[in-house]
PLY file of the C-alpha trace (Angstrom):
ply
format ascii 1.0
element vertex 109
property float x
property float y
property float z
element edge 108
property int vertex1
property int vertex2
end_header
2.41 20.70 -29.19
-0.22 21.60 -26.61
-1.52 18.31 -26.68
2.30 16.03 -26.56
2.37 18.57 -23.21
-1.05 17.37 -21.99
-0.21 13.80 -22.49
3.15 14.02 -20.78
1.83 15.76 -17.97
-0.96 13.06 -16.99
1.87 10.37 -17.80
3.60 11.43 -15.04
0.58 12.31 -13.02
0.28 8.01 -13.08
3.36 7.42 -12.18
2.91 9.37 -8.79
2.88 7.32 -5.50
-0.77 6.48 -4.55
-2.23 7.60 -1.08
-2.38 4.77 1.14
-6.12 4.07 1.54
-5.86 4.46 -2.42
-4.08 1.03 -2.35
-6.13 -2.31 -2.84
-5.31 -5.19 -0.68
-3.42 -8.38 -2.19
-5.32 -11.62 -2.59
-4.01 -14.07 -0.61
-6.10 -16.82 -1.00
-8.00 -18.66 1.73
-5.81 -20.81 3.79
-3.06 -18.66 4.17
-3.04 -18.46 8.19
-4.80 -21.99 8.43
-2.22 -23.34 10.60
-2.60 -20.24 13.33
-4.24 -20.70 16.28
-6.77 -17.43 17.53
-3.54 -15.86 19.80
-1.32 -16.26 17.29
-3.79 -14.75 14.42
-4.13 -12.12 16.91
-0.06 -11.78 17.51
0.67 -11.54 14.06
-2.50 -9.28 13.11
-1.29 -7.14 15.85
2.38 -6.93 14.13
1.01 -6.69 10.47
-1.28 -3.83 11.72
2.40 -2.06 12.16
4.06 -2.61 9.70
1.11 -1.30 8.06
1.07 1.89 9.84
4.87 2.54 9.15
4.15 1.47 5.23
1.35 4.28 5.11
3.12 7.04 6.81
5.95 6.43 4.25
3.62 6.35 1.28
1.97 9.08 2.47
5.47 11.17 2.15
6.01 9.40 -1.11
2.79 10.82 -2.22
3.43 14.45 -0.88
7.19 14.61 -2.34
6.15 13.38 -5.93
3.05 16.21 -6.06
5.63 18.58 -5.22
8.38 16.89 -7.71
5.61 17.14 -10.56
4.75 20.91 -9.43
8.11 22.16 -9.09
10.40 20.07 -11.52
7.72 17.95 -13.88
9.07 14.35 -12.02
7.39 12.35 -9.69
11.21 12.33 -7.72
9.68 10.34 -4.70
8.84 6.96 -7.08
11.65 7.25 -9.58
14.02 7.23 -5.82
12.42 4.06 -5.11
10.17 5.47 -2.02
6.82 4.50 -3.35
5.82 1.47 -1.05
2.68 0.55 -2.87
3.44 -3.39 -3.45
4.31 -3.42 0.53
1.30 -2.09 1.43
-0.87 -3.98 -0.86
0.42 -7.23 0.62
0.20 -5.97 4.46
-3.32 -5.07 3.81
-3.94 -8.41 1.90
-2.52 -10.52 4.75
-4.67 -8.44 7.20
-8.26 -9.68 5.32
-6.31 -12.81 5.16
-5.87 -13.08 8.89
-9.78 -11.37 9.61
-11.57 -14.16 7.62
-9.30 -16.93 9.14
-10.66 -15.63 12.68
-13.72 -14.98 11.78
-13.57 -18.92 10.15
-12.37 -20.18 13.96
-14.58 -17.89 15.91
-11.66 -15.99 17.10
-12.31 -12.63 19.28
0 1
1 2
2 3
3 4
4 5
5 6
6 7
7 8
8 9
9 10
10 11
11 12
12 13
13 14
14 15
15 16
16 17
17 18
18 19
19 20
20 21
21 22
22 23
23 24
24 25
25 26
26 27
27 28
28 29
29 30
30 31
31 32
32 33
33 34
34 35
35 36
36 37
37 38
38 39
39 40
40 41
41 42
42 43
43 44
44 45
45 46
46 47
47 48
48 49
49 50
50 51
51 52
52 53
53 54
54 55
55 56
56 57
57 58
58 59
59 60
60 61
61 62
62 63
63 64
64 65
65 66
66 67
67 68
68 69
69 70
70 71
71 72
72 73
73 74
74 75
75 76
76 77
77 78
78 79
79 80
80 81
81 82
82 83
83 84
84 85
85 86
86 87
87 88
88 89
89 90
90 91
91 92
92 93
93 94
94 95
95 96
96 97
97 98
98 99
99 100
100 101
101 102
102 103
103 104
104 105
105 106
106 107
107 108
């Protein structure tokens, strides 16, 4: 019985919402940004770099609320309610390395 517990308790332990600098980036591929010239790399890194921030601050809440749902009730609450914004931030970071190695490929500052 002891060990159906343990098992059940590091299930749910996986399904928490990962910290945001726990998150790996998305590959993009090369070529996604291409088509940009160096202001508007910069423009949209600038916007993406946002988004990002906003993404993280609600993972990061995500995170918080499901070690408290597993501590107080046994549930991850935050990622069964659909708050855990892992695939968001994944892509958001991917599209940032994305952008970075497209400047870096033009020279861009």
């Amino acid at each position: 019985m002891k060990k159906i517990a343990f098992l059940l308790i590091i299930g749910l332990l996986g399904a928490c919402a990962k910290a945001p600098d726990k998150i790996a980036a998305a590959d993009l591929g090369n070529g996604a940004y291409s088509g940009h010239s160096c202001n508007q790399l910069s423009a949209e890194n600038l916007q993406i770099s946002q988004d990002l921030a906003n993404l993280s601050a609600k993972q990061k809440s995500a995170a918080e609320g499901d070690a408290w749902g597993v501590f107080l009730l046994g549930l991850p609450l935050s990622s069964m309610s659909g708050n855990d914004q892992e695939a968001l931030i994944a892509v958001a970071k991917g599209k940032v390395q994305a952008i970075d190695r497209e400047k870096a490929r033009k020279g861009c500052k």
